[in-house]
C-alpha positions as CSV (number, residue, x, y, z in Angstrom):
1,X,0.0,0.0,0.0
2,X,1.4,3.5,-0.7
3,X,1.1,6.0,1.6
4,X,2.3,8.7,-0.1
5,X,-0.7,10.4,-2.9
6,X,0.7,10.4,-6.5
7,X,0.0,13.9,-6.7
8,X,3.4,14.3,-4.8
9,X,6.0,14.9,-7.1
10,X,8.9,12.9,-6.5
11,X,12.3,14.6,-5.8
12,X,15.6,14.8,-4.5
13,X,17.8,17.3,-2.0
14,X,19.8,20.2,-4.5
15,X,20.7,23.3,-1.6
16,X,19.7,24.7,1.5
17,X,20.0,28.7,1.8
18,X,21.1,30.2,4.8
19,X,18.5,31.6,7.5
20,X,17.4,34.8,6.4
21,X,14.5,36.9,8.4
22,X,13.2,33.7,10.0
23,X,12.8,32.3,6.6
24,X,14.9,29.9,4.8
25,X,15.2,28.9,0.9
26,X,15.1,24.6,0.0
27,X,16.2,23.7,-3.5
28,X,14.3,20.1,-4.9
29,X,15.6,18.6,-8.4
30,X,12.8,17.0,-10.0
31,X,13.1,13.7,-12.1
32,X,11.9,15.5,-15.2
33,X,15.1,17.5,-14.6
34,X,13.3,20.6,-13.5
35,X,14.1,22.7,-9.8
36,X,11.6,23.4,-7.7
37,X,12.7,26.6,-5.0
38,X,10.6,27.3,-2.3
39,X,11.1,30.3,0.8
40,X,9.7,28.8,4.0
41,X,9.4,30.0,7.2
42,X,11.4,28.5,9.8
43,X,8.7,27.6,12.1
44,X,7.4,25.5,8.8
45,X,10.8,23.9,8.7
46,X,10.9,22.4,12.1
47,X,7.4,21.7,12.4
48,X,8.4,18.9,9.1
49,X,11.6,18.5,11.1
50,X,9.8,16.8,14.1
51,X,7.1,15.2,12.1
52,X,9.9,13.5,10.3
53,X,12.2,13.1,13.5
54,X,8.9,11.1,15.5
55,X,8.2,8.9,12.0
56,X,11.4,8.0,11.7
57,X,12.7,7.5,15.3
58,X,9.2,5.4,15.5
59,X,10.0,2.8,12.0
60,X,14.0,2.0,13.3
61,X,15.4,4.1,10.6
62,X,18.6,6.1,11.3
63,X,18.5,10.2,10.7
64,X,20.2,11.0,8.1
65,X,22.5,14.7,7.1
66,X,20.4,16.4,4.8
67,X,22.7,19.8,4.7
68,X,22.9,21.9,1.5
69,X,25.1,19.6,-1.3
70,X,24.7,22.3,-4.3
71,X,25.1,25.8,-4.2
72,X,21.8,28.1,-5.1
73,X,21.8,29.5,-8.2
């Protein structure tokens, strides 16, 4: 069973910007070779950051380093 809607686009890490005003810029490279950018608030950011940190202390799976690989362009 998947758990995750198709309507999710499927993507991987490309950067992290640094904190600006409380908001912060993420960097997604899409399989069709596209980049998605989007600003987010911090607050957004570590709301997903303990959703994620609960799921996956809860399945067994190790945290992994998801730091900025790429620069931003």
């Amino acid at each position: 069973m998947n758990r995750i809607p198709d309507v999710y686009e499927v993507t991987s890490l490309r950067n992290t910007s640094p904190i600006e005003d409380e908001r912060v810029g993420i960097g997604f490279n899409m399989e069709n070779g596209k980049i998605i950018r989007i600003n987010i608030s911090v607050s957004d950011v570590k709301m997903i950051h303990d959703s994620l940190s609960h799921s996956i202390g809860s399945s067994g799976i190790p945290s992994i380093d998801v730091s900025s690989k790429l620069p931003a362009e």
